[in-house]
Structure formats: C-alpha cells, structure tokens
N, C-alpha and C positions, 0 to 999 in steps of 0.2 A: 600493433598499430593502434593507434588514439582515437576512439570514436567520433570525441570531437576534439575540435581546436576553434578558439576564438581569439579575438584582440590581444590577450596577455602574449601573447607565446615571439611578438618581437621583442619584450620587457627583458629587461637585466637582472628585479629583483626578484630575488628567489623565492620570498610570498607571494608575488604575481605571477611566476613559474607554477607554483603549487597552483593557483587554479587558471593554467593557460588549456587544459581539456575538460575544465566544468562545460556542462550542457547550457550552463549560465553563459548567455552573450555578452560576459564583460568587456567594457570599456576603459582602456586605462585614463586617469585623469588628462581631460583637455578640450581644447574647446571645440575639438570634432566630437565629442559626445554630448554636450550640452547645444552644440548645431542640431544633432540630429534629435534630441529630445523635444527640441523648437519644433523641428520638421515634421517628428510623428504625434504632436501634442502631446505629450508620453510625462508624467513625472519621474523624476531620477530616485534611483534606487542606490545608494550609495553605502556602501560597506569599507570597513578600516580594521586593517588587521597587523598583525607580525609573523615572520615565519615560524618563531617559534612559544605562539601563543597556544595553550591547548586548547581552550574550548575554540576558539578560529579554526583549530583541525575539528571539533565536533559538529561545528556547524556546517563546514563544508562534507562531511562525509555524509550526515544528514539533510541536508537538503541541497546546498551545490552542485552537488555529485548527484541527486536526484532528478530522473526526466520530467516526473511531475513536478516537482516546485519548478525546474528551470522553465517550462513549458508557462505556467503561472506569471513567471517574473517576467518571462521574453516580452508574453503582452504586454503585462500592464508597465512596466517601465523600460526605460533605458540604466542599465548598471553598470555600475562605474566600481572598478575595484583601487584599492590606495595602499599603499603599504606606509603606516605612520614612521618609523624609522626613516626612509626617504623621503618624505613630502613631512616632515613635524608641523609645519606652518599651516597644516591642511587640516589635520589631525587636532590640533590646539585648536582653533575655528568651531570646530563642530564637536568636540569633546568637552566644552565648555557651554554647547547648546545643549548636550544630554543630563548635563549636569544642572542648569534651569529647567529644564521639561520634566525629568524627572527626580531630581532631587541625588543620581550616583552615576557615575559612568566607569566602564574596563571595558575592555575588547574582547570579542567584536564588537567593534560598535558599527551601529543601523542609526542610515540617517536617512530617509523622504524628504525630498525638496521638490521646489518647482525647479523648469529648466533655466529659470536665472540664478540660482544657488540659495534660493531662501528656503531653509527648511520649514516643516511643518508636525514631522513625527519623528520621536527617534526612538532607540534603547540599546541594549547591548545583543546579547544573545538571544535569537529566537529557534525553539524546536520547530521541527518541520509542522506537527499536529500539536494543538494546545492541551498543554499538559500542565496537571497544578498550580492552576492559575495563571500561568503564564500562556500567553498568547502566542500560537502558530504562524508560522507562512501559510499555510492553508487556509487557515480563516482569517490574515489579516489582506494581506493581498487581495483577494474577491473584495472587501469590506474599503480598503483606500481605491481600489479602480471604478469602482458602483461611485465614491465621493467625489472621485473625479470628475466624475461623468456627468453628475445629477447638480452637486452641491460646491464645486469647484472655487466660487465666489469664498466659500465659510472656508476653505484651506488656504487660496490666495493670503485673506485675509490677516487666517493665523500666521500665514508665514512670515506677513510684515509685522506685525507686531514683535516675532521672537528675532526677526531681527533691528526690529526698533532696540527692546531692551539686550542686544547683544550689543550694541553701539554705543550703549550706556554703560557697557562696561568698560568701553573704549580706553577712558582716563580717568584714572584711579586716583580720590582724591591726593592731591600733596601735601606732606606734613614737615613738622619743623624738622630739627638735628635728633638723632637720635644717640643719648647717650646714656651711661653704667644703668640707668634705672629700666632700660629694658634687657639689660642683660642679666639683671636681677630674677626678672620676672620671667623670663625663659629659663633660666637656670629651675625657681618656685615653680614652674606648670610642668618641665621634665620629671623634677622630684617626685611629684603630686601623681603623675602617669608611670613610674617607673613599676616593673615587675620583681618584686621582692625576691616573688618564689625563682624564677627563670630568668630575671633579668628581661632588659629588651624594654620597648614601651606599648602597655597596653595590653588585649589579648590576642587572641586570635581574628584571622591572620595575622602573624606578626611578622614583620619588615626591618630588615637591618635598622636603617636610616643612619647610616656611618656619620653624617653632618651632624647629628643630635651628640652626637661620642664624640667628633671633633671639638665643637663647642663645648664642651662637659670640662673637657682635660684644656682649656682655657680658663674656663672659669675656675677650674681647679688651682692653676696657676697666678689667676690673678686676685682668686681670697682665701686660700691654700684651707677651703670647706672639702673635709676630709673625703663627706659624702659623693661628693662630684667626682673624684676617682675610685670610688667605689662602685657606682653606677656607671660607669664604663668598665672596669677589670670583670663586674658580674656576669656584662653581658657580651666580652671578646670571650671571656670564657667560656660561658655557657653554649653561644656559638660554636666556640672551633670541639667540643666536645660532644654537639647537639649532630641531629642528621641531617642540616641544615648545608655541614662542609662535608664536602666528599671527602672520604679516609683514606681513601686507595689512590683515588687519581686528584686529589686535593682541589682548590680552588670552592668557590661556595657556588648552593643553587640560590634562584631566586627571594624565593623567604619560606617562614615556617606554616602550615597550615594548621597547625595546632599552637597550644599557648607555651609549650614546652621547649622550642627547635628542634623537634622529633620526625616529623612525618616533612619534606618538603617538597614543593613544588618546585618539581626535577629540572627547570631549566637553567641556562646558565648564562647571565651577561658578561659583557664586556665592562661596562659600566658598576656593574657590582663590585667585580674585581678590584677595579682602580679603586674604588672608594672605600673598600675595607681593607685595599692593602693602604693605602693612609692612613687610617686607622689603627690598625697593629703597628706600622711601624711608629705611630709618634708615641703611642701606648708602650711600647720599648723604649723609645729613648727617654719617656719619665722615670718607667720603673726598673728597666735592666732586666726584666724576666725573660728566661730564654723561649719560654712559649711563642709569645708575641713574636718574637727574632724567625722561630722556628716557622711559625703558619704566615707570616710574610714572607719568608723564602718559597715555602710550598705554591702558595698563589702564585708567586713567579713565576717556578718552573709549571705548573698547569700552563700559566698563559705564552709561554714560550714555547712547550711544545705542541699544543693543539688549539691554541688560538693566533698565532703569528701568522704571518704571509711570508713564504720565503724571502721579498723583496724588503721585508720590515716593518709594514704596519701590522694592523692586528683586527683580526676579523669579530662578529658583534656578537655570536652567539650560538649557542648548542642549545639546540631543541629539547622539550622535557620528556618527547615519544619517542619510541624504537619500536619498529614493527606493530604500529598501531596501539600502543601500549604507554602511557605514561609513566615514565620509572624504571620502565622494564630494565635497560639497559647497568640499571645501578642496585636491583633490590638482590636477596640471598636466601633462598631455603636453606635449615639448618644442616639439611642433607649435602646441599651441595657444597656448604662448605667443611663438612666433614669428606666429603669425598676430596676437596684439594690438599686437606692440611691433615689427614691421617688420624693417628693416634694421638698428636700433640693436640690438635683443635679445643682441647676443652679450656685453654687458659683465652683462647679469642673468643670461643661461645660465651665467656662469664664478663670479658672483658666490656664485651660488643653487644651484650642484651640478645643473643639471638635465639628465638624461641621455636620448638618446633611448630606450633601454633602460629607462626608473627611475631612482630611487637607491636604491629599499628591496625588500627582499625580502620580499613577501605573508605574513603570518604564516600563514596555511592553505597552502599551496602551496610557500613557501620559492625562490618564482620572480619573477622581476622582470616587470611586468605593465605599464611604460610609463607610469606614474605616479610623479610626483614631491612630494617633500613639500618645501619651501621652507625653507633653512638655509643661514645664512652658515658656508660648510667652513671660510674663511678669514680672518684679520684685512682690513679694506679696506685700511689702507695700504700691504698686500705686495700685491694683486690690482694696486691702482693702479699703482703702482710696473710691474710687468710687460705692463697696457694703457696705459703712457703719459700718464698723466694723473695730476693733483692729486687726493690724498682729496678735498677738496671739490666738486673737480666732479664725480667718481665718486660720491660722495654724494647730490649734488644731482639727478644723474643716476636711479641707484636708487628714488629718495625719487619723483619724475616715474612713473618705469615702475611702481614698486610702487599709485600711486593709480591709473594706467588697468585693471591687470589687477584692482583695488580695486571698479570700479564694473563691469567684465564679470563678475565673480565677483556680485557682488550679485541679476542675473539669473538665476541659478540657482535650482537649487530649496531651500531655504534649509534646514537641521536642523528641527526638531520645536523651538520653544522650551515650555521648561515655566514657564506663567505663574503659577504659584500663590507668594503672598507668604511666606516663612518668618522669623520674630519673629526667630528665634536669627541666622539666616544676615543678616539684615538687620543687625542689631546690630553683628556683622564688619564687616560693609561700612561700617555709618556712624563706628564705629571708625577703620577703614582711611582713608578719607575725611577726616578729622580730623584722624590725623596729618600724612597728606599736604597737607591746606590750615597746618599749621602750618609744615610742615618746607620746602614752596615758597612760601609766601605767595600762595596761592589763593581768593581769597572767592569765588570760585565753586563749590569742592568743598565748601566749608562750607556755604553754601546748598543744596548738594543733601543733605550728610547732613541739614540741617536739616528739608528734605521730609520723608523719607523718617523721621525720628525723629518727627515731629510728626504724620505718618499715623498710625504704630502707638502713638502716646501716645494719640491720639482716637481711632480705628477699633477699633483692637485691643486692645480692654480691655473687660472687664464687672464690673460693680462694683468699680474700681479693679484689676482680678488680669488678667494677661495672658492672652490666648490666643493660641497658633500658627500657626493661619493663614488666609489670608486668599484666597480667589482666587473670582472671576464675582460681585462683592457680596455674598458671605456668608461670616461671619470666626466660626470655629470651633474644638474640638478645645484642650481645657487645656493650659496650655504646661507645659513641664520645666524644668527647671533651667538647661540651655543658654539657653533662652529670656531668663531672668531676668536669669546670669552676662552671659550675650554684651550684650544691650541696655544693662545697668547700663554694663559698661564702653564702649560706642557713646557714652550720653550724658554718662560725664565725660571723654572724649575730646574730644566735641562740646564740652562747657561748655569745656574750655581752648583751643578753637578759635575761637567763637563767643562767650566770656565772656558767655553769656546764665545767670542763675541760678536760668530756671525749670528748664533740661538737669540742672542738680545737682541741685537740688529731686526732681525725677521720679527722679534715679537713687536718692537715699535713700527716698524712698517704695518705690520696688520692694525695695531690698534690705531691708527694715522685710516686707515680705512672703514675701521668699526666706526669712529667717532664722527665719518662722514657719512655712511651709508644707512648708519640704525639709530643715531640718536636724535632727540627730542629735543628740539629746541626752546619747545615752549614750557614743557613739564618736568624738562628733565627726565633721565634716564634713558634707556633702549629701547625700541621696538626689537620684535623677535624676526622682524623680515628686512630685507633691506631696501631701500630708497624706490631699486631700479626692479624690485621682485614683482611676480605677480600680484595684484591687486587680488585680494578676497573681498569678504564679506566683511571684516576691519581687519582693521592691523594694531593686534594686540602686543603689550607690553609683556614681559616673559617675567615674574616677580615672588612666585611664589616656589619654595625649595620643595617641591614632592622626589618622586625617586632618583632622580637627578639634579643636583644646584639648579637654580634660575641661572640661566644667562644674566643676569643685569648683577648677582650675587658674585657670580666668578669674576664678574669685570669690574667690581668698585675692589676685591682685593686685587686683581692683575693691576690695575690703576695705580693702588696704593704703591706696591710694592715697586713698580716702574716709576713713581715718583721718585721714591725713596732712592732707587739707583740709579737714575742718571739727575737729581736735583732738579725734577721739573715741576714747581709749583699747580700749573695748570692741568697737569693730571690729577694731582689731587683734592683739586677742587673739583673736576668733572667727578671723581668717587661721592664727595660729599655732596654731591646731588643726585647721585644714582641712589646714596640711604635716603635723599629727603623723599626724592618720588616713591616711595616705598614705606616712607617712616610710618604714615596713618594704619595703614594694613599690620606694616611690623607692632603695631606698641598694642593692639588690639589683640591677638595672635602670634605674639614671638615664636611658638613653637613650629611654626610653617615658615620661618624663616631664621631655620640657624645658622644657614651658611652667610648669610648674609649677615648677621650678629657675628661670626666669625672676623669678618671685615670689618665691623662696627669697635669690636674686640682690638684688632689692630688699631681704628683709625685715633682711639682713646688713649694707648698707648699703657703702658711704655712699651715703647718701640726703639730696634738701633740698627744702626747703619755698619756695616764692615768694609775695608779697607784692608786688603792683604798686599803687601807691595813684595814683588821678591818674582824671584825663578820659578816657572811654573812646578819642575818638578825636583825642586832640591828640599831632600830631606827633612829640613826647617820649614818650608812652605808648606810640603806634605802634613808635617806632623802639626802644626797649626789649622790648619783646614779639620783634618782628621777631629781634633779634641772639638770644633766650634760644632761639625757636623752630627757627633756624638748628640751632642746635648739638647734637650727639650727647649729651643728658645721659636715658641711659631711666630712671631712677630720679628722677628729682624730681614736683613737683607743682606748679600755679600757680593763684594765686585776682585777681583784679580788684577791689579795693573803692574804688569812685568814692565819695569825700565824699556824705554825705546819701542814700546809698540805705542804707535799712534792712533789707533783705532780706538781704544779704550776712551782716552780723553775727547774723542770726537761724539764719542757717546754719552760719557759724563765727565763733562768740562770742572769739578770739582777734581778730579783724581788729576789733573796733570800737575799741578806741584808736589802730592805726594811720593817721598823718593825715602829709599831703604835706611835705615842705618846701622851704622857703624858695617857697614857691609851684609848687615843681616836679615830676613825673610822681615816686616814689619806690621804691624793692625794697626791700623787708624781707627777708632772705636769713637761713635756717636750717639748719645743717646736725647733723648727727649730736647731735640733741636742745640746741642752743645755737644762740641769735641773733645775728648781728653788727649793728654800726649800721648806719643808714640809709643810700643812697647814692642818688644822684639822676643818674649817669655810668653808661650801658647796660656801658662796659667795665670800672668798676669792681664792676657786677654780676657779671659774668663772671669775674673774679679771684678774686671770694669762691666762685665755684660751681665752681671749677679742685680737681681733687684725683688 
C-alpha cells in the first residue's frame, strides 16, 4: 500500500501517475492550485517533465520520493506537476522563460512563480544537496522562502519584468518572401556543421534532425550538388549501423550521446520514428539502395508491434529505464551472449564490437562496466571477407543470431511504455506511414495509417475540433496547432496513399478550423493555442524547427499541397504568409528552420499536379500510380478521379472535365502553372514530370 497519495493520482497521464505517491503535495495544473497559492500566500513551485525523461526519473527518486525535500516544498510552496507532452502550450511558455534566465533549457524543467504565473527563477534539474556547483533543494528552498518572506517586493518585481520581455517575444518581426537564396544558405551552414568523420551535424550530443536530411536530398534535387546527397547517405548510414538503432527489436533511440552514434540515450519516441522513417524512405526512392528500403520496413514493424494501440493509433513512447537502470533493458555482456548463441557467437562478437570489458564508457563513471551496446563497427563485406565467408551467408548468419538474442531480450523486464495517444504525434506517424506504403508499395502500412487516422477522426473530436489526447478511455485537453498541422498533413498523405476522398475531405475540414481558431490576422501565421484555449502568460507563435517541425512549418506545406489539389488559390497565399511571418528569423538562421525551407523548396517550384483518371483498381491505374509513387519527386501532388464519383469534383472543381481515353487509365500532368496533354503510357507520365 502507498504511503502516500496526492492530487495526481485522479490524472490520466502516466508521468503524473509516476509521481501520484510522491510525499510532494502536487497539484495538477489549474486554477484550484493557483486559488490556493493566493490563499496560502505560498509561491508556486512548478515542475515539467515526460514519462520517459530520465533525469525527471533522477530527480524524482532523489528528492520527490524524499520526505525531507517534500516536507521542505509542502511549506514553502504550492506544487504543481505538468506533463509537457499534454499541456505543450504550458511547456513552450515557460521553457522559453528558462531559456532567457538562463541562457539553456531540458527537462526537468523548474520554474518559481508568483500565484499569478509570473515567474521569477527557473532551471532544469536540481540535486536534492548542492553538488558541483549546482545548487540543491536543500539550499535553494530555505534561500526563495527567507526571499519571500523578507524581500518579496525584489521577486514580485523580477517576475514582471521576465514577463515584460517574454511579451516581447510575442511577435516576431515580419519579413519579406523568402526565396532560393536562403535555401542556399541552409544548404552552406548544414555543409559547414556536417560531421565528416560520423556523419550527423555537429558533435556531441548528436540528434537525428531527419528535417536537416529532408531538406539536403531537395536541395540535392534542385542543384543536383553531389555533396547534399552525400551528407544525407553518411549519415542514414552511419545511423542505422550506429547504437543509436536498435538491431534486435529495430526502430531508433532518442539520439547519440557521443560524437560517433555509439552509446545512445535509450529512449524511444513516436515522433523519431515518423520522421526518420521519412527520411529512409525518400533516401530510397532517390538511390534504390536496399538498406534504406530495409531499415524503413524495420521501424514499421517496431512501431506496429509495440507501439500501436489495438484500436489503431499509436502510443508516444518507451522509456530509456528498466528496473531503475537506464539501458538496461537493451545492453549485452559478452558472456551472455555467448551463452545464447553458443559456439557460433564469435562471427556476432566481431561483427557487433562486443567486448568483454564493454564498448562504451559510462557517462557517470567514464569506466567501462561490461556492457555492450550493439553496432555494426564495420562494413560486412570486409568482416566477411576476413571470416571466410560470403556476405550472404554472414548475413544470413547475423540475421538467425540477431532473432534468438530478439526473443531472450523480450524476457526481460521491458522500459516503462507510455500509452497515452498524442493527435499531433499520430499525425507524423500516419504521414510517415503513407509515404512509406507509397514509396514501397505497402497496403498494408496503409491500412494501419488508416486505423489510426480513423480512431482520431471519430474518437478524438468534439464538436467537429480536435483534442490531444487520448489514453485509459478518456480523450481530452484542446489540441494546438501541431495537432491540426501535423494530422492535416497525416491525411493528405493518407489520401495519396489510400486515394480515399473522405482523408482529403477531413483534412480541409480541419484546416477550415486551423485557419479560424490559430491564425494571426495581423502578422500572419499561427499561434500555437487556439482562439478559445486557455489564456497563459502570451500566446506564442510555434516557428522555429527543433526536434519536432514547427507547427506553422507543417502547415504552409499542408497549405501548399491542399492548394495545389483542390485549385484553391487562397490557401496558398495563407502558406506565403506563414514564410513571411517567419522569413526574418528564417534568412538569419536557416538552419532552425528546415522544414520550413522544405515548403519554401516547394513553394519556388518546380512543382506538378497529377491527374490519374481511370478505375481505381485496374491494372493500368495500378501500374501508373506504382511507377509515380516509386520515384523521388517531393514536390508534386496527386488526385484520383474515377468517372462517375462526384465527390472528387466537389472537392476539386478542376478534375470534373477530366475524362479517360481512348478507354484507358489517363495523367493529366501540370507543371509550373501549365497542363500538358493527356497521356495514357506510365512512362510517358514520367517524361513530362522529368525536370
């Protein structure tokens, strides 16, 4: 039985579950806890975490979990716990004040306010006792309740002021069009940052950033600079080779902790997922290498079977601990995998780097502890080459050892998954999904985004308007702008996978809501909350590409590309204002906004329209689809209008004189605002979309 319980423990999300019997009297965000901070004169203690943050598990074991700190906080404040994945709009707000006060922000993040929500102190992670210059609960706590007490006036004060210059960040200057000369200069500061040795940008930590690789293999495309696909193949390679991607149960962790992709920080999103399987798959459809093909199938199947919800969406994340342990769940003594794979083990020992010593050094201790993370050091056909053997048998080989140590792993104690549904994150995934049923020819990733779109069309809505999320039957919490952006783009992905035209339908209905509820009238672009949300402390623009797109980035391409298919000019003039509010920051800093150059990439062009007329499933249509979907072209659009459905034309009033010939499947192909004639030869389509 629980020693204690407080506030969290009627909560849904499973990081406010984790601390529903801290000795901490949290409060979940609301305005009965800033009531009662009025009430006790008490400053607010506010904490923001994820479930599957680790140091958020270090802090809490270390001092949440602690009767003296709790005893500590109970006085001097009222605490309020947040979980940033549900509440982002809360999270943004004050992640943004850490980042002025101190110059960096991660989670935890620690914010002191007064009880009207102005902050006054923040930072991320605190030890319970101050250690290596880093300050305590112990001694910081005593130090803000004595200030409260005494000097109250000098923190009111501060508080207004950081929220004077947080309201100044409110609107970000507007700048003119942006066009090729910042995609130049994004292309020049990626080159400038790229990691020769390991690929990736920068050093340690190193971070996917799948949008920097998206953008690359455009720019590749549009000045066919040999280097831009070079600096992507380096670094999907070095990745799916590094310790970075699981080898046994596939799928990637969060990033590298080192400069190599060696050691990683074991946890796993949903959002990763989606976005590096974008990534391999358009990576394939330029080069044809089967790699790419391969490790976008593997992320499938990971997120299909341990990240789906039987009903079809797809849950946010597996934790990086197992039994208190970061890793655990995934590291290898060389012993024991000599004990599962026998006599044979030594062509995986040499393949897989596995030392009896380790292969990494502890990031706390800087000592090698007998654990091994699992990384091809080598190419296999030089390994092969020096045990004697064919790549394919060594392969084959591999492929045998990797599924036994696959199912003794499985019995372990598995991470913490976090089951709760996120709109925005789903939306990636059924994106992701989409393009990869188009770019392999998969009806079966199509059918899962279709799940998973058709949950959150029915479940997660109330009165036509999204909500965020969803987890243990009850769907809650107004969504944001992400929400909106991300899904809209999931379903006209979906519809060009799927050529169903209820997915297009639903995505103009949502954006007919985005454009009413988040956008900016006077400046252009989107707010991250919407019209009718709660009011913060501002309401910030969503603009800049960190480990997830900007909202305002996925919705000038969902814009573009909904122009382009139903012929609605005034969508894409609302995109060409979503880059101007944005151009100043962008032409300063391309490299924090490349998904957004992505869309800038589009909106410069060249760019083309498809027109498939014909039987949805005859042969000819098939095999036309098939060739378009193969091929690297990011910047087109594609519509299906089978003779006699009326729906289409009611969606885009250009396709209804479009009609087959000579009785056969037909393209209507568009480019740079001009039609060419009809052609009824998949390769004659293809000629005309050559540029």
């Amino acid at each position: 039985m629980a020693k204690h319980t407080n506030r969290l423990v009627g909560e849904k999300s499973p990081y406010l579950l984790q601390h529903a019997h801290n000795p901490v009297d949290w409060h979940p965000w609301g305005e009965e806890a800033f009531r009662t901070a009025t009430e006790q004169d008490k400053p607010v203690f506010l904490s923001i975490g994820y479930s599957t943050c680790h140091w958020c598990h270090v802090m809490e074991r270390e001092s949440f979990e602690d009767d003296e700190v709790a005893k500590l906080l109970n006085e001097a404040f009222v605490c309020i716990k947040v979980d940033r994945e549900e509440r982002p709009d809360i999270d943004n707000v004050y992640m943004t004040v850490c980042q002025m006060m101190t110059g960096h922000g991660g989670w935890p993040l620690t914010v002191l306010m007064t009880p009207d929500k102005k902050p006054f102190f923040s930072g991320t992670y605190f030890p319970k006792s101050s250690l290596a210059g880093r300050m305590g609960l112990m001694e910081l706590v005593p130090k803000v309740q004595d200030l409260w007490r005494t000097r109250r006036e000098d923190l009111v004060q501060s508080a207004d002021k950081v929220t004077e210059a947080l309201r100044g960040l409110e609107r970000p200057a507007v700048g003119g069009e942006l066009g090729d000369s910042v995609l130049f200069k994004a292309e020049r500061q990626l080159s400038e940052r790229f990691d020769e040795a390991f690929g990736g940008f920068g050093g340690a930590p190193k971070f996917p950033t799948p949008h920097n690789l998206l953008l690359l293999l455009r720019m590749f495309r549009r000045t066919g600079n040999a280097r831009n696909l070079a600096m992507v193949e380096k670094t999907l390679t070095a990745m799916r080779r590094g310790g970075i991607y699981d080898h046994l149960g596939y799928g990637f962790h969060r990033y590298s902790t080192d400069q190599r992709w060696l050691l990683p920080h074991f946890e796993k999103m949903l959002y990763d997922q989606a976005q590096l399987l974008m990534a391999y798959v358009e990576a394939y459809q330029l080069t044809r290498k089967p790699i790419y093909k391969r490790t976008a199938q593997e992320i499938v199947e990971y997120v299909r079977r341990d990240l789906q919800h039987p009903e079809g969406p797809f849950y946010s994340a597996e934790d990086a601990d197992s039994e208190g342990e970061e890793g655990k769940f995934y590291v290898w003594s060389e012993k024991e995998i000599r004990s599962v794979l026998g006599k044979k083990a030594d062509p995986f020992i040499r393949a897989y780097d596995i030392l009896p010593e380790g292969n990494f050094l502890d990031e706390a201790t800087h000592r090698r502890t007998g654990a091994n993370v699992l990384h091809l050091q080598r190419p296999l056909d030089i390994l092969a080459k020096e045990l004697g053997m064919s790549e394919l048998e060594l392969e084959t080989t591999l492929a045998d050892q990797r599924r036994l140590l696959f199912h003794v792993r499985e019995r372990r104690v598995r991470p913490l998954r976090d089951d709760k549904v996120l709109t925005d994150w789903n939306g990636l995934m059924i994106a992701a999904l989409s393009m990869a049923a188009k770019a392999l020819d998969e009806e079966l990733f199509v059918r899962a985004a279709t799940a998973a779109a058709d949950f959150i069309l029915s479940r997660m809505r109330k009165d036509g308007r999204l909500l965020h999320r969803f987890r243990d039957g009850e769907v809650a919490i107004e969504a944001t702008l992400t929400d909106y952006a991300f899904l809209i783009w999931g379903l006209v992905e979906l519809y060009e996978a799927g050529l169903d035209s209820r997915h297009l339908e639903a995505a103009l209905d949502l954006t007919e809501i985005m454009n009413k509820q988040f956008w900016d009238p006077k400046d252009g672009g989107y707010y991250f909350t919407a019209e009718s949300a709660e009011q913060l402390l501002v309401r910030q623009k969503d603009l800049f590409d960190g480990a997830i797109p900007s909202g305002n980035s996925v919705a000038m391409h969902v814009l573009l590309k909904l122009s382009r298919l139903t012929g609605r000019p005034n969508l894409a003039n609302r995109a060409a204002a979503v880059a101007r509010s944005a151009a100043r920051q962008a032409t300063e800093h391309p490299v924090g906004f490349t998904q957004l150059l992505c869309g800038v990439d589009f909106s410069i062009g060249p760019s083309a329209e498809v027109v498939i007329v014909g039987k949805r499933n005859a042969p000819e249509t098939r095999a036309m689809l098939r060739k378009l979907h193969a091929s690297y072209i990011p910047n087109k659009v594609l519509l299906l209008r089978e003779e006699g459905d009326e729906r289409m034309p009611a969606l885009a009033p250009f396709t209804a004189e479009l009609v087959m010939q000579d009785g056969k499947a037909t393209a209507y192909v568009c480019r740079g605002f001009s039609c060419e004639l009809p052609v009824t030869e998949p390769q004659a389509m293809m000629e005309l979309l050559e540029y």
